[in-house]
N, C-alpha and C positions, 0 to 999 in steps of 0.2 A: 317443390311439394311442401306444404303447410303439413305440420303436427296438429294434428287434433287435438291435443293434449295440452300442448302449451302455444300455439298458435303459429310458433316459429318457420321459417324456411330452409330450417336442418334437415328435414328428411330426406334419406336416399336408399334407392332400390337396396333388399337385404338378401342372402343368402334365403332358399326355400330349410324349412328345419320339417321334419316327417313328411307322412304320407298323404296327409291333411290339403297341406299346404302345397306338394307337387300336384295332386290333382287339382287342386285349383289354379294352379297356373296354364291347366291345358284350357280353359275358360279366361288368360286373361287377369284372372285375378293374382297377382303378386305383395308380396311381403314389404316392408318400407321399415325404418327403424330410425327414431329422432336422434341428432347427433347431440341435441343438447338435454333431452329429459330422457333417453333409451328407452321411450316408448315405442313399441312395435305393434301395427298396425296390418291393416290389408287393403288394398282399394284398389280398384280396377284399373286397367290402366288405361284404357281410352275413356275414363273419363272426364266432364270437364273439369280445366285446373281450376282450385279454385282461386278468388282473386283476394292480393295483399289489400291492406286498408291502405286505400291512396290519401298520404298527409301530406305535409310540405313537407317533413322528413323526407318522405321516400320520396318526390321528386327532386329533393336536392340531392339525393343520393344517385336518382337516375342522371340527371343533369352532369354529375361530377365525372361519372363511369361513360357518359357520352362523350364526352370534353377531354378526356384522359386516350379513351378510345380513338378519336381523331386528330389527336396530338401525335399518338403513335404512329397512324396510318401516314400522317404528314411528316414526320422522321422516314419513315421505310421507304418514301418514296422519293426522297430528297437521296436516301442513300442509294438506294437504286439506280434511279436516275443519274448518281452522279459516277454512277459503277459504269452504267451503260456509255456515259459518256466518254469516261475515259479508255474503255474499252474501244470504244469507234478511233478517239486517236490514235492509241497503240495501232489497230490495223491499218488508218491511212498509213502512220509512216513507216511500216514493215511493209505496204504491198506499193507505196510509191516507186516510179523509176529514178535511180538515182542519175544525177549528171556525171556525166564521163569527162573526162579530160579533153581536150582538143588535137591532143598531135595522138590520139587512138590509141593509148596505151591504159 
């Protein structure tokens, strides 16, 4: 959520404060409070967000958060996978038959 105030994307849902502000949230409308100028605001909530100014900034900034995002996913799944796998060993050779000796004992 963009601060109207200072443009930023600090703002997040705030505590309702009076009476004011409860009934308007039976409509929807909720309280927001910038994390970096403590401006407090109201805006609806379904409605549209509004949108960041798209620079090269901010796609480098989406690009890095993607790249970081599927780095991770490609860790978890290496560890996973390699959990799974030694999982499947341990149960081959706990549920193998072992060979027995030949004079039956």
């Amino acid at each position: 959520m963009l601060c109207p105030k200072c443009k930023t994307d600090h703002a997040h849902r705030s505590h309702r404060r009076g009476l004011f502000e409860l009934l308007a949230s039976l409509i929807a409308i909720y309280p927001y409070k910038c994390r970096e100028c403590n401006f407090r605001f109201r805006r609806f909530r379904y409605a549209a967000p509004e949108k960041m100014p798209h620079n090269d900034t901010v796609r480098e900034i989406r690009a890095t958060r993607n790249a970081l995002a599927w780095k991770r996913k490609r860790r978890e799944i290496l560890l996973y996978g390699t959990g799974a796998l030694l999982f499947l060993v341990f149960l081959y050779f706990i549920t193998r038959e072992r060979g027995g000796s030949s004079d039956g004992g």
